[in-house]
C-alpha positions as CSV (number, residue, x, y, z in Angstrom):
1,X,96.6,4.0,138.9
2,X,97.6,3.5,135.3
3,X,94.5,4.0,134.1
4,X,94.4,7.6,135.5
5,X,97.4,8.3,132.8
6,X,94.9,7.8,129.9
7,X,92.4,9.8,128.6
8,X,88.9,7.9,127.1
9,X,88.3,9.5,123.6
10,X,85.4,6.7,122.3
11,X,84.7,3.3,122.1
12,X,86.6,0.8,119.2
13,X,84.8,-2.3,119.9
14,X,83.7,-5.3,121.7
15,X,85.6,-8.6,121.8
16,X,84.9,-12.0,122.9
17,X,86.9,-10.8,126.4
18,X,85.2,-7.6,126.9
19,X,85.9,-3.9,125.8
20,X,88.5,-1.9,123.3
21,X,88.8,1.7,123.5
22,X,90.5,4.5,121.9
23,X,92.4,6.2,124.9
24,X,95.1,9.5,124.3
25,X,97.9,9.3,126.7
26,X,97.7,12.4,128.9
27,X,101.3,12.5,128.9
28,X,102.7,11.9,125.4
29,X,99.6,13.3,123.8
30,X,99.8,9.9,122.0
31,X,96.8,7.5,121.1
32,X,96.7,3.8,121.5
33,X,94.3,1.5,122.3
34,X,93.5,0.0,125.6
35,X,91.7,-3.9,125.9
36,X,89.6,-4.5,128.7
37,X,89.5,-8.3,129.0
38,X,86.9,-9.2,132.1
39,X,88.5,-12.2,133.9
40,X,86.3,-11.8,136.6
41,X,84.0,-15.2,135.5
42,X,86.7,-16.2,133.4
43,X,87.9,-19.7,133.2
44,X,91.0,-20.9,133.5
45,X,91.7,-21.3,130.0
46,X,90.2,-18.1,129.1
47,X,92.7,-16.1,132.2
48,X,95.5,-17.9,130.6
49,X,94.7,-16.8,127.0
50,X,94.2,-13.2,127.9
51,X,97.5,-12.9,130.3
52,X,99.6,-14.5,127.6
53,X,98.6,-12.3,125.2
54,X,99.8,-9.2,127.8
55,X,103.0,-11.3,127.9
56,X,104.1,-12.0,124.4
57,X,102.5,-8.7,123.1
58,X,105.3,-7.5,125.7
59,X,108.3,-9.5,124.2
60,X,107.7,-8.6,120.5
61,X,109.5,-5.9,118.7
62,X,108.6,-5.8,115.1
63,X,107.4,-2.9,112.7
64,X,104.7,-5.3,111.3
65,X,102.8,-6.2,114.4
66,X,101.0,-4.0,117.1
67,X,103.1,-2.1,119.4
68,X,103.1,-2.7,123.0
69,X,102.7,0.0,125.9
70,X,101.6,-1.6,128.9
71,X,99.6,-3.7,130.8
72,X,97.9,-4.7,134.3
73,X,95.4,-6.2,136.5
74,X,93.0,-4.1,137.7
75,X,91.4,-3.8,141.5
76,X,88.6,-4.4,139.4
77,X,89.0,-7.4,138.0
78,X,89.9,-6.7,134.5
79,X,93.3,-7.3,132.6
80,X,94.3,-3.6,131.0
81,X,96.4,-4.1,127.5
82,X,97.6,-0.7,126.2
83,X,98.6,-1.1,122.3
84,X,99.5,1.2,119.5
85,X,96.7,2.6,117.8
86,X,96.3,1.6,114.0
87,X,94.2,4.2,112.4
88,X,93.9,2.6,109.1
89,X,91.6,0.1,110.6
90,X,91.0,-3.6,109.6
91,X,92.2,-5.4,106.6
92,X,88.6,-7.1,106.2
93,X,86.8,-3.7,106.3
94,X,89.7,-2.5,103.8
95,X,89.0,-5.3,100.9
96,X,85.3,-4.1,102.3
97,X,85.7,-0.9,101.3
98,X,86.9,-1.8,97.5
99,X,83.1,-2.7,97.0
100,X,84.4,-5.5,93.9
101,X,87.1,-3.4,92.4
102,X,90.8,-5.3,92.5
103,X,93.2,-4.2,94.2
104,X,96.5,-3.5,92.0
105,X,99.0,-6.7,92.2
106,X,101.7,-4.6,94.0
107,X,99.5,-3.5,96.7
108,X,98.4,-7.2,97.3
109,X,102.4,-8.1,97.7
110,X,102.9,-5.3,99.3
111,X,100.9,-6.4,102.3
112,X,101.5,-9.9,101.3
113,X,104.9,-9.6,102.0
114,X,104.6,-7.4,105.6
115,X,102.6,-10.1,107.0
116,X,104.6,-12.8,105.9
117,X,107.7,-10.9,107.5
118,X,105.4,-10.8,111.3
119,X,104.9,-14.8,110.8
120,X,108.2,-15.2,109.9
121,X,109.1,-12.9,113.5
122,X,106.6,-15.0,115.0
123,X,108.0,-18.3,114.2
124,X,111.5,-17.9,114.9
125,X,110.6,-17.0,118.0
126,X,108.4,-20.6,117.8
127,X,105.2,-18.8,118.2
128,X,102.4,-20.2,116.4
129,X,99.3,-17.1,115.5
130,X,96.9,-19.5,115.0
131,X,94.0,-17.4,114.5
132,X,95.8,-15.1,111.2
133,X,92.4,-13.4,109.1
134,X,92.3,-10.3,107.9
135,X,90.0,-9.0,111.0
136,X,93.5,-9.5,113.2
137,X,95.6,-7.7,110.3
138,X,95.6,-4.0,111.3
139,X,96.7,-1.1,109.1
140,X,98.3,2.7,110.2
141,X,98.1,5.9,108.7
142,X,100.3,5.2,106.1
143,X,99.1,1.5,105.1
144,X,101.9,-0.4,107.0
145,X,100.4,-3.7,108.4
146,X,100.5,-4.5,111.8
147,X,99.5,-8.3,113.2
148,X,97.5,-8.3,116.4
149,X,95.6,-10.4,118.0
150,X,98.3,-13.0,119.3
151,X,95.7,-13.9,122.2
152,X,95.4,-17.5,120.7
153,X,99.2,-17.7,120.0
154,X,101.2,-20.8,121.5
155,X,104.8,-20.6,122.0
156,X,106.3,-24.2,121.1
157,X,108.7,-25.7,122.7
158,X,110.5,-26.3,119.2
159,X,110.2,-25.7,115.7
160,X,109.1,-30.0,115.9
161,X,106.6,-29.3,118.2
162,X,103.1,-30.3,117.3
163,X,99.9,-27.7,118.5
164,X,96.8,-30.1,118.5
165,X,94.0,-27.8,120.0
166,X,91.1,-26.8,117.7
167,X,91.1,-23.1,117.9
168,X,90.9,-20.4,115.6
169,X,88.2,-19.0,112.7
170,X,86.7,-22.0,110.0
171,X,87.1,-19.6,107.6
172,X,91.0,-19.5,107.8
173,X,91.3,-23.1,109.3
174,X,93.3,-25.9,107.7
175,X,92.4,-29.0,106.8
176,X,94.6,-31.0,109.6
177,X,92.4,-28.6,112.4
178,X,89.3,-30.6,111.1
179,X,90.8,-33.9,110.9
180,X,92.4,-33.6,114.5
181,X,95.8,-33.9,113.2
182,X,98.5,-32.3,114.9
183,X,99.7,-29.1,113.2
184,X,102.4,-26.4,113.6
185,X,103.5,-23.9,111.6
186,X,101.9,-24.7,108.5
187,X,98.4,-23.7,109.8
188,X,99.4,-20.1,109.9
189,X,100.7,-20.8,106.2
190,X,97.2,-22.2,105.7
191,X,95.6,-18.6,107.0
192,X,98.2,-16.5,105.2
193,X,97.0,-18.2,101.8
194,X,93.7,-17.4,102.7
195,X,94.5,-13.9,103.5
196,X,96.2,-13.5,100.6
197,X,93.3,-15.1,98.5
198,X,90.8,-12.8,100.3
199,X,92.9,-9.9,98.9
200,X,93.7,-10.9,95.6
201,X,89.5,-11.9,95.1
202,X,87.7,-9.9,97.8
203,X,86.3,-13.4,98.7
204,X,86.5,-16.0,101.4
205,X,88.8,-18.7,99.8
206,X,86.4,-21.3,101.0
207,X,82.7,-20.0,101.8
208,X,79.9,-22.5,102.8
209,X,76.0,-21.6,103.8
210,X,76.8,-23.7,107.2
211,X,79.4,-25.1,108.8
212,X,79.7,-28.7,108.1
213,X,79.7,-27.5,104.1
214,X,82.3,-25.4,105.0
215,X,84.4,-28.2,106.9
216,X,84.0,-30.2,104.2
217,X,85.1,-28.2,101.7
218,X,88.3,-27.2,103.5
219,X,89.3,-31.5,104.5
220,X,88.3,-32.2,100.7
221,X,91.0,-30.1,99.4
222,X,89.7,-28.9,96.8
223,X,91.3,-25.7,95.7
224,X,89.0,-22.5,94.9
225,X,88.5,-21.1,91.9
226,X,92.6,-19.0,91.4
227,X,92.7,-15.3,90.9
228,X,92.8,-14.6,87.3
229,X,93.7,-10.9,87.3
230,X,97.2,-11.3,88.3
231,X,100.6,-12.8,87.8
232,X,101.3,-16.4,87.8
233,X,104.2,-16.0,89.9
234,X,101.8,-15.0,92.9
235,X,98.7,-17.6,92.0
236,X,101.2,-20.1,92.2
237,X,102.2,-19.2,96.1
238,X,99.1,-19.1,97.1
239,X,98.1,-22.2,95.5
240,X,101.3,-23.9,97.1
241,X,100.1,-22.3,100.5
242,X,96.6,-23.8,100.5
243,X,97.7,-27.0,99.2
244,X,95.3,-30.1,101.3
245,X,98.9,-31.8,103.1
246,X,100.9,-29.6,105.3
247,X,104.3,-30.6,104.4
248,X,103.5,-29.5,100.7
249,X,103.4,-25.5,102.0
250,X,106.0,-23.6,101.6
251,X,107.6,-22.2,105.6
252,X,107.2,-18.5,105.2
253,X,111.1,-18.3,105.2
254,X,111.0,-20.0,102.0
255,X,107.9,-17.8,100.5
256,X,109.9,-14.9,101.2
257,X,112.7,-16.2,99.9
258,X,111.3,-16.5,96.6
259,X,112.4,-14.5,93.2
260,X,109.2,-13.0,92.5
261,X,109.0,-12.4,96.2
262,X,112.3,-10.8,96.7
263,X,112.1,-8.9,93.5
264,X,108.7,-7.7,95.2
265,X,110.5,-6.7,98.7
266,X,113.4,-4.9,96.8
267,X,110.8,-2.5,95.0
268,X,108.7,-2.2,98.3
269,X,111.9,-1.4,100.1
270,X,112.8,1.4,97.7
271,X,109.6,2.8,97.8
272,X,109.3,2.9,101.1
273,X,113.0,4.6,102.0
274,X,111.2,8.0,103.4
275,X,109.5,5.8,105.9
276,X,112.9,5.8,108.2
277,X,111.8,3.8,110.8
278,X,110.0,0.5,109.3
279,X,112.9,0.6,106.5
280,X,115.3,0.4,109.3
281,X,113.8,-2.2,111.3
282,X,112.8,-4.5,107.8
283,X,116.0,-4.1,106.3
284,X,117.8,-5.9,109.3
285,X,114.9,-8.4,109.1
286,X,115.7,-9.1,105.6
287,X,119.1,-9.2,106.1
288,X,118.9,-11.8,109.2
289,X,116.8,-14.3,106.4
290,X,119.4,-13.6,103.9
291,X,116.6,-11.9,101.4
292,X,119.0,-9.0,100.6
293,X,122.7,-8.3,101.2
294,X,123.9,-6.5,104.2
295,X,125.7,-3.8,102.1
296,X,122.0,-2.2,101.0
């Protein structure tokens, strides 16, 4: 039994699905994480969420989002998810942990820019996060982001394809979500301006005392109150990326494609040289998007 390969060191957590654990492969001597999503009195939906997050967890290969091991079904009804382990915990308990004190512009891009580079993975692929926060953004050792949480995600059938199910956090929710639009991509660009709000501020970019405040601030489109401690290169992207109609973001290939953006990546890439195996991996990302020359 796979299970019997893992040692249990302590609990991580509880999700909507059931357990997370910090486990130590007996073998490898490495940690990782192990989900245990009960599908016993699951419904369909639910079973369908959980397995497809086994299966594109499975197909990814990127150094900004959680590493796959393995997965299975249980005798006892539970779905086992085995992922890398990111010791540096949460980005929402990170911008916690800054208890009001800014963080410097170039760490903001800095993750800025690794998260974009997963969304970007993400959409050529046509997958579609849908529920991007900073609670799903995970961080190692050595600050690299990694993306989880794809249990949500929807593969479209092409880059046209619409998504139209209301799903996903109100905090980080678009305006089209609430107004039963049809959305695609551009809800994830939504989130990402959010996150990238939340990290330039330490605030929610749109905060309510209930939930039909907060709806209505987010379909009204007014935009909050914009960072004032840092360049107006980066207020203006996430201004663009919040912006009320979809078709007025930015994709995430052309935020990344951006001259502050790339001037950004080439000094995060150069700082970053010792780290062999994310500079590797980023640099043929970059490459593939045209955001630095092949001869780097």
């Amino acid at each position: 039994m796979p299970l019997a390969a893992y040692c249990f060191l302590r609990a991580v957590g509880k999700g909507s699905y059931g357990e997370v654990s910090l486990v130590r492969h007996l073998q490898d001597c490495k940690q990782y994480v192990i989900k245990r999503l009960n599908l016993k009195n699951a419904s369909n939906r639910e079973r369908k969420a959980a397995e497809q997050e086994a299966q594109l967890l499975s197909q990814l290969k990127h150094p900004n989002i959680v590493t796959y091991r393995e997965s299975w079904q249980g005798e006892d009804g539970l779905l086992y998810i085995v992922m890398g382990f990111c010791e540096g915990g949460d980005l929402y308990h990170k911008l916690k942990e800054q208890k009001g004190q800014l963080l410097p512009e170039s760490q903001v891009v800095e993750w800025f820019v690794q998260i974009a580079m997963a969304l970007q993975y993400l959409h050529e692929k046509h997958i579609l996060h849908r529920d991007l926060k900073t609670q799903n953004v995970f961080l190692t050792r050595t600050n690299i982001i990694k993306v989880g949480d794809l249990g949500i995600a929807r593969v479209l059938e092409n880059q046209y394809d619409m998504a139209s199910t209301l799903i996903g956090t109100p905090y980080y929710m678009s305006p089209e979500l609430f107004s039963n639009k049809p959305y695609n991509y551009k809800s994830d660009v939504w989130a990402l301006g959010c996150c990238v709000y939340e990290m330039a501020t330490l605030k929610h970019a749109f905060n309510a005392k209930d939930m039909n405040s907060l709806v209505y601030r987010i379909i009204e489109g007014k935009l909050p109150p914009m960072p004032k401690d840092y360049s107006p290169e980066l207020v203006e992207i996430i201004r663009t990326m919040l912006s009320k109609r979809p078709e007025e973001r930015p994709s995430v290939k052309t935020i990344l494609r951006q001259p502050y953006i790339k001037r950004q990546i080439s000094l995060f890439l150069e700082a970053t040289k010792k780290k062999h195996s994310f500079i590797r991996s980023a640099l043929s990302i970059c490459e593939d998007i045209d955001l630095i020359p092949s001869n780097v």
